[in-house]
C-alpha positions as CSV (number, residue, x, y, z in Angstrom):
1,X,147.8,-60.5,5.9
2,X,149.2,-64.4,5.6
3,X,149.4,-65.9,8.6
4,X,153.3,-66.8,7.0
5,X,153.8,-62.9,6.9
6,X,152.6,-62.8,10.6
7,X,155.0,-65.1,12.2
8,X,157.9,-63.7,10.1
9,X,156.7,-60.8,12.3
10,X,156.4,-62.3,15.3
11,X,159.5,-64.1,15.0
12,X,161.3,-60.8,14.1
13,X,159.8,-59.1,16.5
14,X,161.4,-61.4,19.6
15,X,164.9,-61.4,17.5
16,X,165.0,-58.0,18.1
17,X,163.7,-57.6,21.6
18,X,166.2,-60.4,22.5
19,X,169.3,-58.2,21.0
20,X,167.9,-55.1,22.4
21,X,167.8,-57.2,26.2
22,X,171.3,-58.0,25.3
23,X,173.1,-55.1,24.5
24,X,171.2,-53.3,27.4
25,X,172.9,-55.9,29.6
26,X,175.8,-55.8,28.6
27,X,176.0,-52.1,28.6
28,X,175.0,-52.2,32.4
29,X,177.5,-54.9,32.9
30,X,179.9,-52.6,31.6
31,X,179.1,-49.6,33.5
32,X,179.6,-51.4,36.3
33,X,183.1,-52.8,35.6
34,X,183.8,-49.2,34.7
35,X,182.4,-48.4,38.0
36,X,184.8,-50.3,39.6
37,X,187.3,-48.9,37.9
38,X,186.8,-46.0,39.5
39,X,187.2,-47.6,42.9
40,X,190.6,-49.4,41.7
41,X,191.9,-45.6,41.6
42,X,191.0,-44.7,44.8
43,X,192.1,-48.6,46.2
44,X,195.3,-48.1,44.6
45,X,196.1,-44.7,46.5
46,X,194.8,-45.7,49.1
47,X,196.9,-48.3,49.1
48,X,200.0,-46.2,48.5
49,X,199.2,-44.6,52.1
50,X,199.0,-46.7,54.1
51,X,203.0,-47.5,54.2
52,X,203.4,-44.3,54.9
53,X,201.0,-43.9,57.9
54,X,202.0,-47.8,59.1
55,X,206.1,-45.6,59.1
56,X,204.4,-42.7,60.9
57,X,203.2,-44.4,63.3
58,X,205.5,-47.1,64.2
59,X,208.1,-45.1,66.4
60,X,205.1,-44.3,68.6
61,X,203.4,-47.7,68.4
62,X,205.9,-50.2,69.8
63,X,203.6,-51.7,71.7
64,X,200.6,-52.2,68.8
65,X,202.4,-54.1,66.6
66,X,199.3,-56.5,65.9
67,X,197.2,-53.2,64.8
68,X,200.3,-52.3,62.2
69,X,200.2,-56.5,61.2
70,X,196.7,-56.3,60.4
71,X,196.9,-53.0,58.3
72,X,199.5,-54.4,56.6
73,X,198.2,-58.2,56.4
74,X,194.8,-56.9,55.0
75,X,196.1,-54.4,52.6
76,X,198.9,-57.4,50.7
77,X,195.5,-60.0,50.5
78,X,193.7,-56.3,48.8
79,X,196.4,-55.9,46.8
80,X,196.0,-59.7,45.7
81,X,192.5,-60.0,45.2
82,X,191.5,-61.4,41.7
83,X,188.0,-60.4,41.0
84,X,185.9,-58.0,41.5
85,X,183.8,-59.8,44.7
86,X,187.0,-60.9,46.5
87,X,188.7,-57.4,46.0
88,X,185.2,-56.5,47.6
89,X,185.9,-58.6,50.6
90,X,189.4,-58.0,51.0
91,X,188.4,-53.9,51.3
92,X,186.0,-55.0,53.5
93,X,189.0,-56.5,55.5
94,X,191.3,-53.3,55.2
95,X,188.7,-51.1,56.1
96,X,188.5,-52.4,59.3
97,X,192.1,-52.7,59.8
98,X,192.0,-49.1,59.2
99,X,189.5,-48.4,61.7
100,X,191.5,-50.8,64.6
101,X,194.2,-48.1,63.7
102,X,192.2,-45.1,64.3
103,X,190.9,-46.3,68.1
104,X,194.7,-47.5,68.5
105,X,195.7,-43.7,67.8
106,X,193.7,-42.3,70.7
107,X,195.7,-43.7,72.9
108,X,198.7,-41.9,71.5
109,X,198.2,-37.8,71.8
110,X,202.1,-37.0,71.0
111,X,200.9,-39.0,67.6
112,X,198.1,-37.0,66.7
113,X,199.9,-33.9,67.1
114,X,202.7,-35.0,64.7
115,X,202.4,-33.3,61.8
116,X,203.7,-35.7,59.0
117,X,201.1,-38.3,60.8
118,X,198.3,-35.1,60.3
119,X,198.6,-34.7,56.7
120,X,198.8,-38.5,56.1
121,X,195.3,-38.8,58.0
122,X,194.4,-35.5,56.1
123,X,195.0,-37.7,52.3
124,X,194.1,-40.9,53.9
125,X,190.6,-39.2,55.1
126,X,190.2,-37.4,51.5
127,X,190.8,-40.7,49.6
128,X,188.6,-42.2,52.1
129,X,185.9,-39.6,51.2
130,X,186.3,-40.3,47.3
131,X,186.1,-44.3,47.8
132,X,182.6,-43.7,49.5
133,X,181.7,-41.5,46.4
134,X,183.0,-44.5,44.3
135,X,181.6,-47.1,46.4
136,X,178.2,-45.2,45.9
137,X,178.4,-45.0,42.1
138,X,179.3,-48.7,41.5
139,X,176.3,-49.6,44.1
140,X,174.0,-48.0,42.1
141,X,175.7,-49.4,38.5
142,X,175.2,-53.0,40.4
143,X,171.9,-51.9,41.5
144,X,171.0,-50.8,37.5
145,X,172.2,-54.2,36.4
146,X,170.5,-56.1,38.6
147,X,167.2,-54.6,38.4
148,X,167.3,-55.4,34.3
149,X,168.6,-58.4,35.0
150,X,165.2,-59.1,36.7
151,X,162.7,-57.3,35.2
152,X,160.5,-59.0,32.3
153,X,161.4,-59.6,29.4
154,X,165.3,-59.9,30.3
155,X,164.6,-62.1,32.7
156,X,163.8,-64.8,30.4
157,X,167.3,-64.2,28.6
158,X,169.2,-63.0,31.1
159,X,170.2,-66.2,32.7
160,X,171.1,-67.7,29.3
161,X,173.3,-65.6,28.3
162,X,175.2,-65.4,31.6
163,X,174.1,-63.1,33.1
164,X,173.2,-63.1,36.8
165,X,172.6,-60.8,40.3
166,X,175.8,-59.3,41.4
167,X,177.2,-58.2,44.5
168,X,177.0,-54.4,46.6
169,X,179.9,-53.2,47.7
170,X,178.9,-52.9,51.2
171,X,180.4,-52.5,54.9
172,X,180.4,-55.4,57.0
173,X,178.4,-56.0,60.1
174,X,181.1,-55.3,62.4
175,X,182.1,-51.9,60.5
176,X,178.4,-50.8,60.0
177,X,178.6,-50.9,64.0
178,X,181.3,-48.9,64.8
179,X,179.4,-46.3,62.3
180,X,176.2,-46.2,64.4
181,X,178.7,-45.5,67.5
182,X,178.5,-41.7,68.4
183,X,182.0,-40.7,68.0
184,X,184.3,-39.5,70.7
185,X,185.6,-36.3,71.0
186,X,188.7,-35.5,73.3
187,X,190.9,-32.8,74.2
């Protein structure tokens, strides 16, 4: 073989291994976008509840206004979150807005026997259950992505073509420890 016949080679050889490193990156970017997607669903009803339960529970509430301004507060700024990290955030937010509500509601045992306010908690709980799922599918989509991203050989293209370590969709510190609380049960 001529050494000309060997770099042609060579030369194809990386050509094609940086296309193949692309699209693969792409691809992953796009499954996680997609994955997001799927949380913009469950954001979206979610965020159709909570009117609902803020109503519910306003007659009984009088005196927690600042727990229904912070539900409400949080879920405008998710509802006007541009990309996909500040939407991440501004759930973030909500979801512990949310949870104020739910130590809020202990006080209130008329409230929790209402039924309108039970089956809002009831759809409120189930879209809560499908976000987790969601949440858990777009982690590991980030998770995919990043991992190429860093692994040889992409990691000598990756950054060129604008492509960089994104984001989990995680709990904050101060909702991760109301999680690791045992929870209370009353009657």
């Amino acid at each position: 073989m001529s050494t000309n016949l060997i770099i042609i080679l060579v030369a194809a050889f990386i050509v094609l291994m940086i296309i193949f490193t692309y699209n693969r990156l792409v691809k992953l970017r796009n499954n996680r976008e997609n994955a997001f997607a799927d949380i913009d669903v469950q954001l979206k009803q979610r965020h159709d509840l909570i009117p609902q339960l803020v109503d519910a529970v306003k007659g009984y509430m009088k005196h927690e206004s600042e727990v229904l301004t912070n539900i409400t507060d949080a879920r405008s700024k998710a509802m006007g979150a541009g990309n996909i990290n500040e939407r991440i955030d501004a759930e973030n937010q909500l979801s512990g807005a949310l949870a104020g509500l739910r130590v809020a509601v202990e006080a209130y045992p008329d409230l929790k026997a209402n039924q309108n306010f039970m089956n809002l908690q009831e759809e409120i709980s189930d879209v809560e259950n499908k976000l987790a799922a969601s949440r858990r599918f777009f982690n590991s989509a980030t998770k995919e992505l990043n991992n190429a991203i860093q692994v040889f050989p992409a990691v000598l293209f990756a950054g060129m073509f604008g492509f960089k370590r994104q984001p989990m969709f995680e709990i904050s510190s101060e909702q991760r420890a109301a999680h690791e609380q045992a929870p209370r049960i009353s009657f």
